[in-house]
Every structure is written in structure tokens, then in C-alpha cells.
C-alpha positions in Angstrom: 0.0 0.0 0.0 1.0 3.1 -0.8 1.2 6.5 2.0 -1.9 7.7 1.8 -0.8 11.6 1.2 0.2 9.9 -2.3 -3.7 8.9 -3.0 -4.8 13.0 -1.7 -2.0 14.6 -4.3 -3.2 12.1 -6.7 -7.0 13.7 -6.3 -5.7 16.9 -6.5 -3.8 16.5 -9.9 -6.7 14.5 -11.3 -9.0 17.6 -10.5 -6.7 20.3 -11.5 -6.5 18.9 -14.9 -10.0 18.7 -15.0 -9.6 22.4 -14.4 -11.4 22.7 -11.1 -9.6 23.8 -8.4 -8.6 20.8 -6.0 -10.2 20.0 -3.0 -14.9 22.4 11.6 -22.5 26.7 15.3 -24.6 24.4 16.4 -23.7 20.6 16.3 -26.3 17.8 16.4 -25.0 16.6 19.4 -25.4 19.9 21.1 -28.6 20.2 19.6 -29.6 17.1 20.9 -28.4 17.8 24.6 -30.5 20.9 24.3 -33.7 19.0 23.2 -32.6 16.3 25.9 -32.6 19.3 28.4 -36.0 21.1 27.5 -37.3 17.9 27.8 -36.4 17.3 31.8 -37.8 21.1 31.7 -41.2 19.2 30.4 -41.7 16.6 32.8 -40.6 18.9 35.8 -43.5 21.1 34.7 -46.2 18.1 34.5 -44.8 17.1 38.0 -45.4 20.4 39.1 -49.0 20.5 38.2 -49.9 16.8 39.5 -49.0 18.6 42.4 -50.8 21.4 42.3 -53.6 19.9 41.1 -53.5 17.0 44.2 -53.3 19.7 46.7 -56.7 21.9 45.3 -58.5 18.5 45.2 -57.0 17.1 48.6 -55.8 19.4 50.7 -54.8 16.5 52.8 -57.9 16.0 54.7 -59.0 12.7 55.3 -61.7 10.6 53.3 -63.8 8.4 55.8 -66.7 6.1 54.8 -70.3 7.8 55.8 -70.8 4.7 57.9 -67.9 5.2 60.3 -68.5 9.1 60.1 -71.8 7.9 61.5 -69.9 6.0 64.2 -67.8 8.8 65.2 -71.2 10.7 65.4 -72.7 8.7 68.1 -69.1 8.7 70.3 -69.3 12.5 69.9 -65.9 12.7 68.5 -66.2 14.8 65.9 -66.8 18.6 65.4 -67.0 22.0 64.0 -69.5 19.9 60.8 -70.0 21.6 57.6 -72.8 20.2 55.5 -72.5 20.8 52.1 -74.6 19.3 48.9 -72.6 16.7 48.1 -70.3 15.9 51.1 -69.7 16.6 54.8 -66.6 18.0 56.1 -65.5 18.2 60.2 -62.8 17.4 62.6 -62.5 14.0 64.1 -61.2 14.8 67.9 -60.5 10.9 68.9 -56.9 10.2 69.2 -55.7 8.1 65.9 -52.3 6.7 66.1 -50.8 10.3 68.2 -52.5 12.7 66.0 -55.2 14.4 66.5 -58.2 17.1 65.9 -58.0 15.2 62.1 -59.6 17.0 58.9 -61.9 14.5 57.6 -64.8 14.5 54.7 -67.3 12.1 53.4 -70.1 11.9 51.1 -73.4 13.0 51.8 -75.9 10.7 51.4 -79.9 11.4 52.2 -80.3 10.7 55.7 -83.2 11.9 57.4 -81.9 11.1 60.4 -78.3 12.6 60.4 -79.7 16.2 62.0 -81.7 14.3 64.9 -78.8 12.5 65.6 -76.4 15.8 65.2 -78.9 17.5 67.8 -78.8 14.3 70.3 -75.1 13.9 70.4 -75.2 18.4 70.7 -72.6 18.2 67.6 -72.3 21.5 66.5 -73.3 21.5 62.7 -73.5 24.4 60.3 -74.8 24.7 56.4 -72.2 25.3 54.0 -72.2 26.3 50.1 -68.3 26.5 49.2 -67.8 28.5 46.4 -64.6 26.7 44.2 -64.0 29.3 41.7 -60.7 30.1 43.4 -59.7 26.1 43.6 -61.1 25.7 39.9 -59.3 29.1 38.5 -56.0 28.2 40.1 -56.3 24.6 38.9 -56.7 25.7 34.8 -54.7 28.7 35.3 -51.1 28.1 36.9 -50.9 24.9 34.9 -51.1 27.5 31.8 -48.8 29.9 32.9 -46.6 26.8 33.2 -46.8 25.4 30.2 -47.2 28.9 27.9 -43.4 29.4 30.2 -42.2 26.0 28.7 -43.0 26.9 25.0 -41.1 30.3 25.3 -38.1 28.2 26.7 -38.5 26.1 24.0 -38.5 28.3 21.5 -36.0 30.6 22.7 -33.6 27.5 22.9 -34.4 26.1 19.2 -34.3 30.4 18.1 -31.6 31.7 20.1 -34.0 34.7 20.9 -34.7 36.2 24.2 -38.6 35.0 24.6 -41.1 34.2 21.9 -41.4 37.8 20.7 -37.8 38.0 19.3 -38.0 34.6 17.7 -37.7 36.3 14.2 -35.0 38.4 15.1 -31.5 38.0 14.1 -29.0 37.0 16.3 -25.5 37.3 14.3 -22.4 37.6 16.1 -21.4 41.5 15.6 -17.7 42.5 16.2 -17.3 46.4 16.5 -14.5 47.9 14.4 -11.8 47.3 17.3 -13.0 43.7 18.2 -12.0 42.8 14.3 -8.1 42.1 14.5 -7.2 40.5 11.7 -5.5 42.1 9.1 -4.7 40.8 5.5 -0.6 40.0 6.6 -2.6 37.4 9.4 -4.0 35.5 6.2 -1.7 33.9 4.0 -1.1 31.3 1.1 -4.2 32.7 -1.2 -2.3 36.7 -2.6 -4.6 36.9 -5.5 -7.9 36.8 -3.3 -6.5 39.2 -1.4 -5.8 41.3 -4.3 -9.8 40.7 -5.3 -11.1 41.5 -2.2 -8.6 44.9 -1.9 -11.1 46.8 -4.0 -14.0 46.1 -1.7 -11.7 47.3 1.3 -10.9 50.3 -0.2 -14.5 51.3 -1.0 -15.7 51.0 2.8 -12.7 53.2 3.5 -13.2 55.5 0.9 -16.6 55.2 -0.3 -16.2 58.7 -2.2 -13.3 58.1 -4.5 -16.1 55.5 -6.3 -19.5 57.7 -6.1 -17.7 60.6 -7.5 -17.1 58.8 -10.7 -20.3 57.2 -10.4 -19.1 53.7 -9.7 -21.2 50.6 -8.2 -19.2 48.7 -6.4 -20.3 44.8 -6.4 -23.1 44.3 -3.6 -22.2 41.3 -2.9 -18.6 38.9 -2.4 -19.1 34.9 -2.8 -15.8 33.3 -1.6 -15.9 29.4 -2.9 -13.4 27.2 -2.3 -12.3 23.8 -0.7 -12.8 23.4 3.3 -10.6 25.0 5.2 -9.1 27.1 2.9 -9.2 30.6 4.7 -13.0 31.6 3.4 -13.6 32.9 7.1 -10.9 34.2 7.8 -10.4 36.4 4.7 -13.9 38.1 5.5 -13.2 38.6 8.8 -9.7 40.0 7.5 -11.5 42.5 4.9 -13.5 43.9 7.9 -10.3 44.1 9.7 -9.0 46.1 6.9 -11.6 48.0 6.2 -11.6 48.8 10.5 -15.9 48.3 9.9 -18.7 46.3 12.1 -18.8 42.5 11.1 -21.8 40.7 11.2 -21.5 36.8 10.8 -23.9 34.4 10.8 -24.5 30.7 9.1 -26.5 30.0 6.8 -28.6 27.3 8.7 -29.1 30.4 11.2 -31.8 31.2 9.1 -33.9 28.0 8.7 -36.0 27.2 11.4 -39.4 24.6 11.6 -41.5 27.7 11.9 -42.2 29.1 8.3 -41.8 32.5 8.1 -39.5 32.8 11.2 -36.3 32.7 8.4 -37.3 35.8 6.0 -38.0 37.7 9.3 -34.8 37.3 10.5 -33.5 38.5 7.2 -35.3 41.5 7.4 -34.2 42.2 11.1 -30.5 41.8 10.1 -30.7 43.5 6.9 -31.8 46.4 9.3 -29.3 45.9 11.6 -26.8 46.3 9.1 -28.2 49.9 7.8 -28.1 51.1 11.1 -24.5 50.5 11.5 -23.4 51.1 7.9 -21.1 50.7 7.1 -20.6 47.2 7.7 -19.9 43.3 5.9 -22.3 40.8 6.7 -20.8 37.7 6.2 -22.9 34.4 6.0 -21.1 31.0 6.3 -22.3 27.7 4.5 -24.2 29.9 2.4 -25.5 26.6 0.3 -27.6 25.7 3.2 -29.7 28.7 2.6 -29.1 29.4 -0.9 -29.4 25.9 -2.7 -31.3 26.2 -6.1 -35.2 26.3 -5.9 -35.3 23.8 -8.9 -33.6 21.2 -7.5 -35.0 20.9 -3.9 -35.4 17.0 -3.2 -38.7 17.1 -1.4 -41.4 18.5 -2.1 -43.2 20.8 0.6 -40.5 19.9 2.9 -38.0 23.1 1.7 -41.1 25.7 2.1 -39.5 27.3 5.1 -36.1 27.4 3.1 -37.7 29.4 -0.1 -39.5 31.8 1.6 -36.3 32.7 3.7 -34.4 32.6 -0.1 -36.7 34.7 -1.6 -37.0 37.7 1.8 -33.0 37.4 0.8 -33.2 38.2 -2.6 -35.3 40.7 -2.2 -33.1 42.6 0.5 -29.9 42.0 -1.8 -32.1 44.2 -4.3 -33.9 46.4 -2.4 -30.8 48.3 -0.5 -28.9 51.1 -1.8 -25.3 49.8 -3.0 -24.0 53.1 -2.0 -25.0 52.1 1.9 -21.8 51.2 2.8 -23.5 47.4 3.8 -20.8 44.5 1.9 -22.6 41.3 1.8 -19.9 38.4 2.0 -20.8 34.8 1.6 -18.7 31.8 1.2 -19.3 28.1 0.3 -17.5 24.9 -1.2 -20.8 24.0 -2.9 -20.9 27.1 -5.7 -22.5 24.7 -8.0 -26.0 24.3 -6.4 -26.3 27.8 -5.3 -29.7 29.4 -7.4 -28.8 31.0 -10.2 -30.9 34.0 -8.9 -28.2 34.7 -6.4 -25.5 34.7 -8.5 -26.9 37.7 -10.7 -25.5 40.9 -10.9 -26.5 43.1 -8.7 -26.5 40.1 -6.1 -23.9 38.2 -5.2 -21.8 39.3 -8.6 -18.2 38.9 -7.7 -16.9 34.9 -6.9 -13.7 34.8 -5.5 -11.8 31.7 -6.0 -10.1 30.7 -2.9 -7.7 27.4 -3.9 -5.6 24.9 -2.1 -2.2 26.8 -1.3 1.0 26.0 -3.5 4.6 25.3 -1.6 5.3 28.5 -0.9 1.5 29.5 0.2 1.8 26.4 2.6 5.5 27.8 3.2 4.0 31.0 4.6 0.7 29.8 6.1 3.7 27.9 8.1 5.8 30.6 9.0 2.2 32.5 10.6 1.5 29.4 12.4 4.9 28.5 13.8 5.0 32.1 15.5 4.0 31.0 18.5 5.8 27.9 18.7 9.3 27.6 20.6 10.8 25.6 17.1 14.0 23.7 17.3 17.3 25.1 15.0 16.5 22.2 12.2 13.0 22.7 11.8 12.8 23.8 7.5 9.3 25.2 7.2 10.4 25.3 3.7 10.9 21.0 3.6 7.7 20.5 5.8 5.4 22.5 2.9 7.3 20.1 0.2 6.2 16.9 2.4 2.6 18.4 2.6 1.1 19.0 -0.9 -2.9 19.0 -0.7 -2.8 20.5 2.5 -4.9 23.5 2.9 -4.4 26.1 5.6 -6.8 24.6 8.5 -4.5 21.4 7.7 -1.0 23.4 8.2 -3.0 24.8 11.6 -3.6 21.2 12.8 0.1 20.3 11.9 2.0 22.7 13.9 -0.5 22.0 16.9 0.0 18.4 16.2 4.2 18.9 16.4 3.5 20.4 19.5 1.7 18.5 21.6 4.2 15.6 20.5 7.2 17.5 22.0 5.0 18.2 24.9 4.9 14.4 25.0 8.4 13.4 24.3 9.3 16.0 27.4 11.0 18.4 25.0 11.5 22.5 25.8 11.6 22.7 21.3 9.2 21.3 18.2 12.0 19.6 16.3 11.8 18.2 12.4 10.9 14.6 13.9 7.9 15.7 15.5 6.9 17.2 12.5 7.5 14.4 10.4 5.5 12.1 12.5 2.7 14.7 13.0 2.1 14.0 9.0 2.6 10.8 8.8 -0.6 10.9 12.2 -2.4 13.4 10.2 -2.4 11.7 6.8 -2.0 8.2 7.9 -4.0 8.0 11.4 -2.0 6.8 14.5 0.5 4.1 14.8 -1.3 1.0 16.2 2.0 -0.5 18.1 -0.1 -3.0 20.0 -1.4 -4.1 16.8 0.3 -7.7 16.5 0.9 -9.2 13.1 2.2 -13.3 12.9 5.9 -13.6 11.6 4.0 -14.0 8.1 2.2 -11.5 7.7 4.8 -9.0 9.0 6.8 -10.6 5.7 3.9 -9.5 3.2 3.5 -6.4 4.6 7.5 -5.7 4.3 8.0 -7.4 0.8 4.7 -5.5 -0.3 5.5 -1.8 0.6 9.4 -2.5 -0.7 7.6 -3.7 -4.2 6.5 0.0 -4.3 9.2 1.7 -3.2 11.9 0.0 -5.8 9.3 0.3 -8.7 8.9 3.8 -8.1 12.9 4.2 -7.4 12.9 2.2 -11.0 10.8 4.3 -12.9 12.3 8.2 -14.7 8.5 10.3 -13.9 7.9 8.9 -10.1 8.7 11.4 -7.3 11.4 10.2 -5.2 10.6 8.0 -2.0 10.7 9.0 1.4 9.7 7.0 3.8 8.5 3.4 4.4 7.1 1.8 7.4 5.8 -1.7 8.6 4.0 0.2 11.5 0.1 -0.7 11.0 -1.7 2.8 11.0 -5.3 4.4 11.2 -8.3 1.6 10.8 -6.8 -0.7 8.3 -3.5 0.8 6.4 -0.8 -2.3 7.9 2.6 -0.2 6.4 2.7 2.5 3.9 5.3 4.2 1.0 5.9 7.9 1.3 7.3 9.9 -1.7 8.0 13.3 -1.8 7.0 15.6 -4.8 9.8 18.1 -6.2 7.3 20.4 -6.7 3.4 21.4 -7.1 2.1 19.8 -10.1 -0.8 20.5 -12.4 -0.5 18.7 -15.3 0.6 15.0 -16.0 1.6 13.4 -18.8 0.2 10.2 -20.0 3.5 8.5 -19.1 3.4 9.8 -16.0 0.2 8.3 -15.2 1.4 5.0 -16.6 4.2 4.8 -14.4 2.0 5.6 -11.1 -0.2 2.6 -11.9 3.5 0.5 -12.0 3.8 2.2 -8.5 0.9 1.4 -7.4 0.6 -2.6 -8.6 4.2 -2.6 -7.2 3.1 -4.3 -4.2 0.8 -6.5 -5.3 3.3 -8.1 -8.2 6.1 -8.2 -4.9 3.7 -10.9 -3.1 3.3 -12.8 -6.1 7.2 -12.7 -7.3 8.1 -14.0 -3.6 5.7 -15.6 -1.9 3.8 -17.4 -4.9 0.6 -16.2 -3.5 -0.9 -13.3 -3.1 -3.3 -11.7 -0.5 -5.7 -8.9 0.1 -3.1 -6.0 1.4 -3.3 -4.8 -2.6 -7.1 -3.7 -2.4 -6.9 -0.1 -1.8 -3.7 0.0 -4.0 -6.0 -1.9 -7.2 -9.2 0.7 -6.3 -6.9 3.5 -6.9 -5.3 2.3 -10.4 -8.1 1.2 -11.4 -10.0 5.0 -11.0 -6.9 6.3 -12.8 -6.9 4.0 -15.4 -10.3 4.6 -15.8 -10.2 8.4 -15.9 -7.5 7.9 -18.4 -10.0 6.1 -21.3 -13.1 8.1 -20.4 -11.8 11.8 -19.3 -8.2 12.3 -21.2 -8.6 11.0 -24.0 -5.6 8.7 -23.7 -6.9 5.4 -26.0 -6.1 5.1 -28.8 -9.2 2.7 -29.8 -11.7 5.1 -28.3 -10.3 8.4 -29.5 -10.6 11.9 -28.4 -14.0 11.9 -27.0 -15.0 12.3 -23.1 -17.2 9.8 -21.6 -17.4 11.4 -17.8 -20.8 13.2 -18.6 -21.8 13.8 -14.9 -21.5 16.9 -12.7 -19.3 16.4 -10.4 -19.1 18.9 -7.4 -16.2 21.7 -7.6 -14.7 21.1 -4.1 -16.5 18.0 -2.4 -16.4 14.7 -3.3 -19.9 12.9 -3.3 -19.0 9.0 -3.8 -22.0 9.2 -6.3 -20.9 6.8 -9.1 -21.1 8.7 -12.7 -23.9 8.6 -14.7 -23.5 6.8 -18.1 -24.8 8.3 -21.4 -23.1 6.0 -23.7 -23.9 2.7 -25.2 -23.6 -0.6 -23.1 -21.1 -1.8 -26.0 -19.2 1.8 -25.2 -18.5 0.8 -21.8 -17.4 -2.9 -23.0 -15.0 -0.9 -24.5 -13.8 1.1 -21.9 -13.1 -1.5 -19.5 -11.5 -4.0 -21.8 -9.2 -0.6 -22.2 -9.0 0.0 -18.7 -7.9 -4.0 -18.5 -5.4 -3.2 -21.5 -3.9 -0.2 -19.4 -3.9 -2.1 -15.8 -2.0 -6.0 -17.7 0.4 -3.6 -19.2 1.4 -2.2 -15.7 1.7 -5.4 -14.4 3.4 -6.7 -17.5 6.2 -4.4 -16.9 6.3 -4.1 -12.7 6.9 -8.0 -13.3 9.7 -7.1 -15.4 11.0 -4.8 -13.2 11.2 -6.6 -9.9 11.7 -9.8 -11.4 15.4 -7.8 -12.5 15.9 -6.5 -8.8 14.9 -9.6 -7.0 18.0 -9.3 -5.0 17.6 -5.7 -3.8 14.1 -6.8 -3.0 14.9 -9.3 -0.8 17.4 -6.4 0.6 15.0 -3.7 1.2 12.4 -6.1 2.7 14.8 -7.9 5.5 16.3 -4.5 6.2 12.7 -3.3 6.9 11.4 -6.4 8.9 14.4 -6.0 11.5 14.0 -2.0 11.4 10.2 -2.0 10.7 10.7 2.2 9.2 13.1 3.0 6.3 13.9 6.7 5.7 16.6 9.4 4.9 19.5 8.3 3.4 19.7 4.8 4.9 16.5 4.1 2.6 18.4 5.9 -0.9 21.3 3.8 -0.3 19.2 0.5 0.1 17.1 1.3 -3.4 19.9 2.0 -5.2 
């Protein structure tokens, strides 16, 4: 198997020369604890009104059969007798278990002879109508307020207003001018955005220099890229810049399960914006709001979505551009964005934010690594070579990865080591040392990842290896091969992609040269030639028996991958063709890797024992083994 940082710069080149550019609110967990918590709040209110209720019904007084009442009667130990319609109420003065003078009631029943025996015993009696309004009012009433208290909770909670009245307003986070402190030299790696974006600074600064010559600037900034990229951080930077109020906000901020509770909050924050003009509203994961009306997937269950679509289309037209209030919105879905909001006048100007080169990574490095106490051979220069595909939230998690290793290994410095084995934990997941292998397995592995490294040592167009380990990794990787590129590439050549699928059948031809046999360690490695061989035939052109036309007719997304498999619009008998070429391409690979390490046999068996005793290969010890 090859490292797995191999298989992300082999995505990226594959996308760049499709001519796309190459590809962490509230969490559902958290909204889940908050449902989980409104929901104690629900049963401690229902407890509350049991309670309530029990006490206006019971009061605690004691319910006696009429018979024994009767009984107590003729003992004369009861007192102080209200007679009322439909039961009797008293005190019982006999001594029950230590208590006494006891709050009783029973039912009234018709008894002729109750009064004359009242009179005998000289019980003193009196007629009693209660009225229970007050019992009955209380009893409907607090168990309202209660729950009409619960709902506001509720829906304060699932709003983020203050009380059911401010459920449609708009709750953005607002950073005054001196709260904003990044600047453009805090964001690095992605110059020409910052050049786009320069314009729009200078406007909020100097809003006359453009109306005096009667200039519009653009009411609206979409920033698309892949994750992670620095979308954020570049709006937060232009309000920096521009030293103006900066109001941010998601775009699932909007949506809520109340229709009509989104488009008010668009109104309210469109509002809030004029009143603190000027400003830049910035609204994150802007495809949650914004996707296309056309292509909603069900039906009546999106309602709540348009109408909050629609309130911010019309707000996009309806304010004056010359307001001073930027709308900025950012997304790595561009594609299914309505093509409403991408209009001029709307959100007119997309700036391309792309995966950083070497010396964008370089510098994204350098702003990083300020904080960090780095040892004398750390080469930030090195570490953006060894980390191509990286984008700048990557490069974040990579210094604070280097870090917390040195904290680890007791170290006052971040040294190149920790660096190195924070990518190899970042790309490859962590070592699993307690993973045990049997003595022949731990051969398969070793013979396998050294069938890639001398195969790509062998071959003119393969970037030179780096590393190779034995050391099981992540969920399933059991050793990996790392080469390092020379340099950022965009194009390859169709010789170039014919030697990375030697590279990558390397392993797999290894087991079967050796061992006679081969086994299941190749699968990941055979996926991936396969998908380039593929792409070769029905994107590039690169067949000779089907020509020059493209067979890859889906849409794929700019800057996520979906898994989806393509959608065919050929022939059945096309797509014979195209596997019995992608067949042609893969036998000829393994025609000549059988070649290859059927010559070096010797230095295979070389690299592979020097690897089982050592378990990783790298530096120079590894270049003076492959040559």
C-alpha cells in the first residue's frame, strides 16, 4: 500500500486537470443535549401541576366512609360539621395513632336522620355552600402559565431569541470595528484573493473616490473554495482592513421549523446592518440557505427554506449599493447555489479561494509557527514540500500536532521529527503498536510496501521515495510508502500516469514474485489504479481505440467529493469498451512491474529484510538500500 498523502496529491492533480480547483455553530450533538434538556424542563413542569392539582383537590384531609363518620357521630368525637350538597366536612377529635383534631370528609348521602342525631349527640353543625371558583381558576390557570413558560423556553432555545417575541429576530455575532483584529498580513497562502477583495476594502474606506465617478461597487462577495481554505478568515480580514462592524452568521441560522421565522430574520439583520453602515455581513455555509429552488429534493419539505431565499433576494435588491453594507458569503458548494443569487447586482463577484501552493503552505507555516518555541532544524520550507494538498486549517492542525508531540516526548523545542511524525498521524491515522501481526504476515507487509518503493525508485516520472514503514496505522493501512513531490504539479503526462499505476501494482506483483501467492493487502492499491486508469480512457482522451471523445458526462461537485458513481450516457457496448481498455492499461502495468522486480529480485529481498528488523526506512539509509 502506498502512504496515503500519495492517493490526496493524486485527487488533487486529477481535479486540476479537469480544471477545477482541487479540493470544523450548532452541532447535532449539542442540539440534541438541548432537546434532551427542554425535555427534563417538560416533565418537571407536568410534575409540578400533579401537584398542584392534588393539593386543590385534597388538601390533605381525610376521606372516611359515611358509615364510620356515622360511628364517630354517636361517640361525639367529631366537630366543628360543615354540611355541604354533596359531602360533609368536620374534625375527628379521637386520638388516631398520636394525632389528633383530624380534617376529615365524606359523602353526603340522604339521611333523614343525620340532623336528629347531630342534635342528640349536641354536635355543633352548620350549612355550608363553598364556592370553588378560586380552587377551579387556580387549577386551569397556573398549569397555563406553566406550560405557555415551557414553550417560550422552548422556543428561545431552538431560536436563540430572548422570549417568543424576538423569535424572528437575528442574532449574528457583531464584532465592532476594534474587536475585528485581523488584518490581511494574518491570512496567508491565497495573494490573489487578497488582491480581489482589496477593491471592496478600499471602498468601505473610501466610499467617495467610487461615487464621485459614479461607480457601483459589487453588492455582494461569494468566496468558494475547498474546506478549510481561509473563506472565514479572509472576510473577517476585509473587515479588519476595512476597521468596519462585522456581522456573521450561518447560513442554517436562518432555517427554522417555523415558516416565516427565516425571512423575518433577514429583514431584522438587513436592518441591523443599515443602522451600523457601514458594515460586511458575512454568512457561512451559504449553500444551506441558498441551494437552487429547482432542485430541492422534497417536495413541501423546503417551504420554510424558499421563503427565507426569496426575503433574501429581495433585500440583496432592495438596499442602496451606496449604503456602505458589503454582503460576503462563502461556500465549497458554488455549484448548487440558485442562479438568482449569482446575478449581478447580487452576489456578482466569486472569489476563488484554492488549495495553497509550496510557498503559500510555506508562509501559512511561518504564521503558524509564530507562537511555537521551534528547534534550529526545523525547514518550514521542507515541511510544505512533504505536505502537498494541505490547505491552511491542515497546516493549523500540523504545527499544533508537532507540538503537543514534543510536549509528550518532554521536549522545551518542536524539532523536524515531531513534525514528520505529525504527517505521517495526520495523513496516515496513529501508529497501532499494539497491533500484532504473525511472523508471516509482517513478511507480506514488508515485501509489499518494498515492491513500491523499488518500482517507483525504477521508474524516470515517479517522485522520489521518502519513507516506508511496517507500523500498522489508522483503521486498516498495515505499512505505507511515502514519496516526496519536487514540486506542485498541475498537469501529468500520459507517461506519467502509466508509471503511477507500475507504482501502485508494485506491491501486489512483490507478493506474487516472492511468496507465490498473493493476498488482500493490494485492495486499496488496485481501487486507486483502477479509478486512474479509468479516468485515463473516459476523461483524457488517452486510448487510442476510443479516441478523443469524453465519456465522464456527470456533474461532479467543484470542491467536495460525493462518492455518487457517474452517470452513463453511452452505449452498453461503449462501456465494454472502456473496461476491456482499462484491462489493456492495468496488464500492461503489471506486464512491466513483473519485469522490473523480477530484475531486482535481490535488492528486493534487501529492502524487505532491512525493513522487517528495522520496521521504518527513511533518509539516506532508505536511498542507499534502493539504489
Amino acid at each position: 500500500m502506498i502512504q496515503p498523502d500519495k492517493e490526496r496529491q493524486e485527487k488533487s492533480i486529477k481535479e486540476q486537470i479537469r480544471k477545477f480547483m482541487v479540493t470544523p455553530r450548532k452541532t447535532e450533538d449539542h442540539v440534541r443535549r438541548k432537546w434532551k434538556f427542554s425535555l427534563w424542563y417538560f416533565v418537571i413542569t407536568i410534575l409540578v401541576i400533579m401537584l398542584i392539582q392534588n393539593y386543590m383537590i385534597s388538601k390533605h384531609i381525610e376521606t372516611i366512609p359515611y358509615s364510620q363518620f356515622k360511628q364517630y357521630v354517636i361517640k361525639g368525637k367529631v366537630k366543628d360539621l360543615a354540611i355541604r350538597p354533596d359531602d360533609i366536612s368536620g374534625i375527628i377529635t379521637e386520638d388516631i395513632k398520636g394525632r389528633k383534631d383530624i380534617p376529615f370528609v365524606t359523602v353526603r348521602v340522604e339521611d333523614r336522620e343525620l340532623i336528629p342525631l347531630l342534635d342528640k349527640y349536641r354536635i355543633s353543625y352548620s350549612g355550608h355552600h363553598e364556592s370553588k371558583w378560586i380552587t377551579t381558576f387556580l387549577s386551569w390557570v397556573i398549569p397555563l402559565i406553566l406550560f405557555f413558560a415551557l414553550w417560550s423556553l422552548l422556543i428561545r432555545r431552538m431560536g436563540g431569541g430572548a422570549g417568543v417575541l424576538s423569535v424572528g429576530k437575528a442574532k449574528p455575532k457583531i464584532y465592532a470595528e476594534s474587536e475585528v483584529n485581523i488584518k490581511f498580513d494574518d491570512v496567508a497562502g491565497i495573494d490573489e484573493a487578497k488582491a480581489e477583495l482589496q477593491e471592496v476594502v478600499e471602498f468601505l474606506k473610501n466610499p467617495e473616490k467610487f461615487r464621485h465617478l459614479g461607480a457601483r461597487i459589487p453588492k455582494g462577495v461569494l468566496l468558494v473554495g475547498p474546506p478549510g481554505t481561509g473563506k472565514t478568515l479572509l472576510a473577517r480580514a476585509v473587515a479588519g482592513e476595512a476597521k468596519v462592524h462585522f456581522f456573521s452568521l450561518s447560513g442554517t441560522d436562518f432555517v427554522e421549523m417555523f415558516v416565516g421565522v427565516g425571512a423575518a430574520r433577514v429583514r431584522d439583520l438587513f436592518a441591523q446592518a443599515k443602522n451600523n453602515a457601514p458594515c460586511i455581513i458575512f454568512i457561512d455555509e451559504l449553500d444551506a440557505l441558498g441551494k437552487a429552488r429547482a432542485i430541492a429534493p422534497i417536495a413541501g419539505g423546503h417551504e420554510e427554506r424558499e421563503h427565507t431565499l426569496n426575503q433574501l433576494l429581495v433585500e440583496m435588491d432592495g438596499f442602496d449599493p451606496t449604503s456602505g453594507v458589503i454582503i460576503m458569503g462563502a461556500t465549497n458548494r458554488p455549484e448548487i447555489l440558485d442562479p438568482a443569487l449569482l446575478r449581478p447586482g447580487r452576489f456578482d463577484r466569486h472569489v476563488a479561494i484554492d488549495r495553497p501552493d509550496i510557498k503559500g503552505r510555506a508562509a501559512i507555516l511561518r504564521i503558524h509557527a509564530k507562537g511555537i518555541k521551534l528547534a534550529e532544524d526545523v525547514d518550514l520550507d521542507k515541511i510544505a514540500a512533504m505536505t502537498p494538498g494541505f490547505v491552511g486549517a491542515d497546516l493549523a492542525n500540523l504545527v499544533n500536532e508537532a507540538a503537543l508531540l514534543a510536549a509528550r516526548h518532554n521536549k522545551d523545542r518542536v524539532g523536524m521529527s515531531e513534525f514528520g511524525e505529525a504527517i505521517d498521524r495526520i495523513v496516515g491515522g496513529l501508529e497501532k503498536k499494539s497491533r500484532v501481526m504473525n511472523k508471516k504476515e509482517k513478511e507480506i507487509v514488508a515485501y509489499h510496501e518494498s515492491g513500491h518503493a523499488l518500482v517507483a525508485n525504477s521508474l524516470p516520472t515517479t517522485e522520489p521515495v521518502q519513507k516506508i514503514s511496517i507500523i500498522p496505522r489508522g483503521i486498516a493501512a498495515l505499512g505505507y510508502t511515502r514519496q516526496l513531490p519536487t514540486e506542485d504539479r498541475y498537469l501529468m503526462t500520459l507517461n506519467e500516469l502509466k508509471d503511477r499505476l507500475c507504482v501502485l501494482l508494485g506491491g501486489r506483483v512483490a507478493e506474487e514474485i516472492i511468496f507465490g501467492d498473493i493476498s488482500t493487502g493490494a485492495q486499496s492499491d488496485l481501487l486507486r489504479a483502477t479509478d486512474i486508469a479509468r479516468t485515463m480512457v473516459a476523461e483524457y482522451g488517452m486510448s487510442k481505440r476510443l479516441g478523443l471523445a469524453s465519456y465522464a458526462k456527470e456533474k461532479r461537485p467543484l470542491f467536495l467529493d460525493t462518492g455518487l458513481a457517474p452517470i452513463k450516457e453511452y452505449s452498453e457496448e461503449k462501456a465494454r469498451e472502456i473496461d476491456e481498455e482499462v484491462d489493456h492499461l492495468l496488464e500492461e502495468a503489471y506486464q512491466r512491474v513483473k519485469g522490473i522486480l523480477a530484475e531486482r529480485k535481490d535488492k528486493l529481498h534487501k529492502v524487505a529484510k532491512s525493513l522487517l528488523e528495522k520496521e521504518v526506512l527513511e533518509g539516506e539509509e532508505l536511498k542507499a538500500l534502493l539504489v
